[in-house]
C-alpha positions in Angstrom: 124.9 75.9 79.0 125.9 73.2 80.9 126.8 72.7 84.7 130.4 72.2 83.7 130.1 75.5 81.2 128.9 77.3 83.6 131.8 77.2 86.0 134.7 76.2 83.4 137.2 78.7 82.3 140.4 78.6 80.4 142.7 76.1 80.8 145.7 78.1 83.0 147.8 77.1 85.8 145.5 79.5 87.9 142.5 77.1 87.1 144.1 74.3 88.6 144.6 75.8 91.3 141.3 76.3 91.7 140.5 73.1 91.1 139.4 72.3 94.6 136.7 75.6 94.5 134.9 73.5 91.5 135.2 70.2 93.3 133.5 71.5 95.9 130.5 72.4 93.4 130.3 69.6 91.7 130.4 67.2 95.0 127.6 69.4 96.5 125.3 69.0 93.0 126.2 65.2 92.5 125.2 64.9 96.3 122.4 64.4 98.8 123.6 66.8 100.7 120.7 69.3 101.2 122.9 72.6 101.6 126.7 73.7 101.6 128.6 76.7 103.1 130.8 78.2 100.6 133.1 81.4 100.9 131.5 84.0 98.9 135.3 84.8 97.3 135.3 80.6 96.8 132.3 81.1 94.7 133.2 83.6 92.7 136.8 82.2 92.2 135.0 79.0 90.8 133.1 81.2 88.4 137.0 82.6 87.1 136.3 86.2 89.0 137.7 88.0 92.1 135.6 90.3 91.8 131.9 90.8 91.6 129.8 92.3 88.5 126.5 92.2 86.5 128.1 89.7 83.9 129.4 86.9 86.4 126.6 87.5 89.1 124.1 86.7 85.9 126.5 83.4 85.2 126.3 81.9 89.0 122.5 82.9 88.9 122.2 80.5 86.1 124.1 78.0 86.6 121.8 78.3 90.1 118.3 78.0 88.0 119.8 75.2 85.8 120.5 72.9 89.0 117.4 73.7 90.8 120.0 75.7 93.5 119.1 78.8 96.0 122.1 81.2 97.3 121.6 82.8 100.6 122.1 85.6 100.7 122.2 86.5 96.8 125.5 87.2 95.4 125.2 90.6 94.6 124.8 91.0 98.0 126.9 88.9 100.3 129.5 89.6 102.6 132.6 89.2 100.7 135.0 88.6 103.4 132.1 85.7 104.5 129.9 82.9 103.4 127.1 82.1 101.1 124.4 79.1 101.8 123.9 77.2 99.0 120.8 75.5 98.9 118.6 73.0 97.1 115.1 74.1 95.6 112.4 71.9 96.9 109.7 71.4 94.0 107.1 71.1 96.1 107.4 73.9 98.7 108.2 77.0 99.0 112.0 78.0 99.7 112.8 78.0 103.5 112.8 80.7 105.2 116.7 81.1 107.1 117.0 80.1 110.5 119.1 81.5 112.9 122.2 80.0 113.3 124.5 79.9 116.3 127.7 78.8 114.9 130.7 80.5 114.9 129.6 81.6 111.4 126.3 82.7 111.5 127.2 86.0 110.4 127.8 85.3 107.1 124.8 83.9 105.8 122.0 85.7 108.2 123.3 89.4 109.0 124.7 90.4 105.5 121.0 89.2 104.4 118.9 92.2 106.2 118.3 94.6 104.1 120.9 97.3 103.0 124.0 97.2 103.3 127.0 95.5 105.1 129.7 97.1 106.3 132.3 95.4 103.8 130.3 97.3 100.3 132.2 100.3 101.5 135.3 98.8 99.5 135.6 97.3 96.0 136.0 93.1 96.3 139.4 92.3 96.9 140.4 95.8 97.4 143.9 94.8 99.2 145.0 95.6 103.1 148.4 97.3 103.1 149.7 96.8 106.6 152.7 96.9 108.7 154.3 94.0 111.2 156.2 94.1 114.6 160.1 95.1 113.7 159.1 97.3 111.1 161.2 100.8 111.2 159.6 104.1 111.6 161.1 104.6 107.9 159.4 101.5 106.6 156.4 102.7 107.6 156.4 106.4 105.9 158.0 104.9 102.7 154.6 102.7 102.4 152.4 105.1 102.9 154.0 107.2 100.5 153.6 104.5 97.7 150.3 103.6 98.6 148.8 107.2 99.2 147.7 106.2 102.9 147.5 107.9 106.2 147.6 104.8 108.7 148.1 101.7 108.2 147.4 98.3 111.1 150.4 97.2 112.6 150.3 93.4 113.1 152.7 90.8 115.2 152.9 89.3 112.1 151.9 90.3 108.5 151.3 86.6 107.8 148.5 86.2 111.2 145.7 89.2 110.9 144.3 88.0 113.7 147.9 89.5 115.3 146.7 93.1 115.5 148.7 95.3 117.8 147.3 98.5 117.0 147.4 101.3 114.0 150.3 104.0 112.9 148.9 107.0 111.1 150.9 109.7 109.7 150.6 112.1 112.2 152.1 110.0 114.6 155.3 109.8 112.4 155.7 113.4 111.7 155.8 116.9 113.5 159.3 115.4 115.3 157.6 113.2 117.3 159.6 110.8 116.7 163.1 109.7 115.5 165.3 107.3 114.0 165.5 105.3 117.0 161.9 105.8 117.7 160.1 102.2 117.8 157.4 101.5 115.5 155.2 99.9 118.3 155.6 103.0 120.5 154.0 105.1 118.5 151.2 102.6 117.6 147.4 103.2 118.6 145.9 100.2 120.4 142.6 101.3 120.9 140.6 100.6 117.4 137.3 99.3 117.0 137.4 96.3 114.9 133.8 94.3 113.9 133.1 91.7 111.4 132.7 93.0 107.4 128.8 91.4 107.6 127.2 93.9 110.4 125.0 96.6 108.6 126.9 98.9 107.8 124.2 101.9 109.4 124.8 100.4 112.9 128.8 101.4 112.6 128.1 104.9 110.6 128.8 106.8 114.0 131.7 104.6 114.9 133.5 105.0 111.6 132.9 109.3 112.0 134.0 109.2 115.6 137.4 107.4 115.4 137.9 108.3 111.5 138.1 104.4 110.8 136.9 101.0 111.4 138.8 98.1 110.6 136.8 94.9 109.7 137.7 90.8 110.4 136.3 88.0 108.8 134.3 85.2 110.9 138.1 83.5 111.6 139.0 87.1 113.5 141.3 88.1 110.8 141.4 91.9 110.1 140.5 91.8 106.2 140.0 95.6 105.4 140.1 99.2 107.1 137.0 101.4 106.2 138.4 104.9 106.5 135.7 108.5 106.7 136.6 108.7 103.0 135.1 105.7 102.4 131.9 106.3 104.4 131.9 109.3 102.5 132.1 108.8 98.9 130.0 105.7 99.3 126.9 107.3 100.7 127.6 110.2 98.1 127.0 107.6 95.2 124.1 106.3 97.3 122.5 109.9 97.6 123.2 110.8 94.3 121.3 107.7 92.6 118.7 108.3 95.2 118.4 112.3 94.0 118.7 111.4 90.0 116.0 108.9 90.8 113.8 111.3 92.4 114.4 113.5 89.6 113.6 111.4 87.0 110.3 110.4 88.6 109.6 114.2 89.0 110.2 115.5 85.3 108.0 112.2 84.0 105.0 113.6 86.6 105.5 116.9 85.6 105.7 116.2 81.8 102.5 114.0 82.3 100.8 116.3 84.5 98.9 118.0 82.2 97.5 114.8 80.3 94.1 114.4 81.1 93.6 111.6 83.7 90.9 109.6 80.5 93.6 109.4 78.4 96.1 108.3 80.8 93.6 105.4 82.2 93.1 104.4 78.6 96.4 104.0 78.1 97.7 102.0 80.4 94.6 99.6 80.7 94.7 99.1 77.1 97.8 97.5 78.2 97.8 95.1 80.8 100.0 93.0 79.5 103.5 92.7 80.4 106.0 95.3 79.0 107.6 92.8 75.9 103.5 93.6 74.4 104.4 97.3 74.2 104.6 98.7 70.9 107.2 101.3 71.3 107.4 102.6 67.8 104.4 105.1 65.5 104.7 101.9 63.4 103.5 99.7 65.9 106.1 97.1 64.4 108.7 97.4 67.5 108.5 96.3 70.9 111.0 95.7 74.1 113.0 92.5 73.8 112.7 90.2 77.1 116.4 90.8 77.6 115.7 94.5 77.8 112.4 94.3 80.4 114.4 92.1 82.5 117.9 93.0 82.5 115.8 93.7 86.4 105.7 111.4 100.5 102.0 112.7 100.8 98.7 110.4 100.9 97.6 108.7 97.7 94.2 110.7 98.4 96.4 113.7 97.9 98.1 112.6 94.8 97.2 113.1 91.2 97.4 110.0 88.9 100.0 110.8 87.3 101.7 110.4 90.8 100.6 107.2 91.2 102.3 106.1 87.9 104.5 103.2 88.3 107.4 103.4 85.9 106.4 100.4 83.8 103.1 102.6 83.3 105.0 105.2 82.7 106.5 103.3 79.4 102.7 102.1 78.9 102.2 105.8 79.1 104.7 107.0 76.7 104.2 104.1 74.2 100.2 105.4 73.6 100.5 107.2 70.5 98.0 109.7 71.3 99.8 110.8 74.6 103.0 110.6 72.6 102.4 113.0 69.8 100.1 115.6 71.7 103.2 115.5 74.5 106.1 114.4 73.7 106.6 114.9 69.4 107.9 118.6 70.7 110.5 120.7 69.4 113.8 118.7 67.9 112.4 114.7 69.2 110.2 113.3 66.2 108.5 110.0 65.8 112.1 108.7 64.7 112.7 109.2 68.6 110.5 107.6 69.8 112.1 103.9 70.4 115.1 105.3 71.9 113.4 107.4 74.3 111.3 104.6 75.5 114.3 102.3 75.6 116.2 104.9 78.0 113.2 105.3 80.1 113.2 101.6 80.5 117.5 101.8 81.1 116.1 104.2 84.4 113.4 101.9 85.2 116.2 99.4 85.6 118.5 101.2 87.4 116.0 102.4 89.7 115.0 99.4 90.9 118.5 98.4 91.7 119.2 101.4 93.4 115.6 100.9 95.4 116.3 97.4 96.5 119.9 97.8 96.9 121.1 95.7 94.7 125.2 95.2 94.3 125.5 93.9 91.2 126.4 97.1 89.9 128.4 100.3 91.5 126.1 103.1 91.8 128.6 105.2 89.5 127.3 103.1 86.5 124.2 103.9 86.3 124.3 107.6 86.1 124.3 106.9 82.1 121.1 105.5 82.3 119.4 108.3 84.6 121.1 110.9 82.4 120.0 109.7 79.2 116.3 110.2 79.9 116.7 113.5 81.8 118.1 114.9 78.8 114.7 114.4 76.7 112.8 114.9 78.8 114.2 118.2 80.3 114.0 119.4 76.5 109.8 118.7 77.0 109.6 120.5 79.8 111.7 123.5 78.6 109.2 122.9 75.6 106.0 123.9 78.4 107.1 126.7 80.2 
């Protein structure tokens, strides 16, 4: 794939209006320039997406590789509401390390880089603002949040300046005849709200956001760009927790099913294999192994650990894959030799998702990979119902 494949889509009107957003990519690589500053939602718009995903986060990480290019931060987890660094790849160093920067913009490219999470992944990209302006009726302002299922909205001097806020109108203040039909929008308005920028880390505003029930959050022009409500606090860290839990889980039944395999065998297995994963034969047959595609699709003291504790999940497969260990352990009840590809496949599907839960990494939403978790529980709960 070519530079101008990779960031070529249809021919639509829409295209040539982003014309300018692939201009800007193609100056920067024909350049000397050593780095540009792009907005993240530029990038992505160049790449014929709003929104981000595993499919056009792979595309811009290739079309990266294939011009020698770094992004900082990494796409998958960039501010969205900021900007992304787009950087050259010196062949004979290593890549730089950032620097502090103390422009206006700094926040973009250095705070949503720390590890975690920034304060704008509590929201879907492009998820849009619904807001109110100065003049707007009392009636206005119910009728919108009926259609759009809210319960305050920001009230701006102008809906075309969001760096105009005045304050926020929730629903409370519009009901329980507090006011009436000659009641003022503005009077009812609350202008005390905490507003920061969508890069902070998003555990330094936690307390905030459970305090005054919301948060609202500008971009690095001062432009409120989103409101991040308790509910989204909430169902956010649920999908966090939960992919943290079913994790944990996983990692528990495989110790527990492997517990009772005697430390030899499990040495042997995995030392026999030292190689990387796409060696491992995954069938009785020893005829199948894992593609490269699927490999890289990407408590107490050890002393006090048994070995099968300090299993990583690639020996785990190693494990698994060793036809002794497989038919003395896991050829039980209803799973067969058949089987046994597609339960190593789904315990590699939970070895990827792990790690992208572990290193939180965006490029997917945490709902999406409760599939890949569930698939191998179900096997593997069915061994260990098997041993009691």
């Amino acid at each position: 794939m070519t530079t101008n494949d990779a960031i070529n889509t249809s021919d639509t009107p829409t295209d040539k209006d982003r014309q300018s957003h692939h201009d800007e990519l193609h100056k920067f690589v024909s350049s000397n320039k050593t780095s540009v500053q792009l907005a993240t939602s530029y990038v992505l718009e160049c790449f014929g997406r709003s929104r981000r995903g595993a499919i056009v986060n792979r595309r811009i990480n290739e079309w990266l590789a294939e011009n020698q290019l770094e992004m900082f931060p990494d796409i998958s987890s960039a501010d969205y509401y900021g900007d992304v660094e787009i950087r050259r790849l010196s062949s004979d160093s290593e890549p730089q390390t950032p620097k502090p920067d103390i422009s206006s913009n700094e926040s973009a490219s250095e705070k949503s880089a720390v590890g975690g999470w920034v304060l704008s992944s509590l929201k879907s990209d492009a998820d849009e603002l619904d807001s109110l302006q100065y003049g707007d009726s009392v009636s206005d302002a119910i009728e919108l949040m009926q259609q759009r299922n809210r319960t305050k909205l920001p009230l701006f001097f102008s809906k075309n300046d969001r760096s105009t806020l005045i304050g926020t109108v929730t629903i409370s203040d519009l009901t329980f005849d507090k006011v009436s039909d000659q009641t003022k929008l503005i009077n009812v308005a609350t202008t005390q709200v905490p507003v920061v920028g969508t890069n902070e880390k998003l555990f330094d505003w936690v307390s905030t956001i459970l305090q005054h029930g919301f948060i609202y959050g500008k971009n690095a022009r001062n432009e409120i760009v989103q409101i991040y409500t308790t509910w989204d606090l909430a169902t956010h860290l649920n999908s966090i927790a939960a992919m943290f839990l079913r994790a944990n889980e996983i990692e528990e039944l495989l110790r527990g099913v492997l517990a009772d395999v005697p430390e030899a065998k499990l040495k042997k297995a995995i030392a026999i294999k030292k190689g990387p994963l796409t060696d491992v034969y995954i069938d009785t047959e020893q005829s199948i192994t894992l593609t490269k595609e699927e490999v890289d699709a990407s408590g107490p003291d050890d002393s006090e650990k048994s070995y099968a504790q300090k299993l990583t999940f690639a020996d785990y497969i190693k494990a698994v894959a060793d036809d002794t260990i497989w038919s003395e352990v896991f050829r039980v009840g209803r799973i067969s030799d058949e089987d046994k590809p597609r339960c190593i496949r789904s315990l590699n599907d939970a070895r990827l998702a792990r790690n992208r839960v572990m290193h939180f990494n965006r490029s997917e939403i945490p709902e999406d990979m409760i599939p890949s978790f569930e698939a191998l529980a179900v096997w593997l709960r069915q061994i260990m119902q098997s041993k009691s």
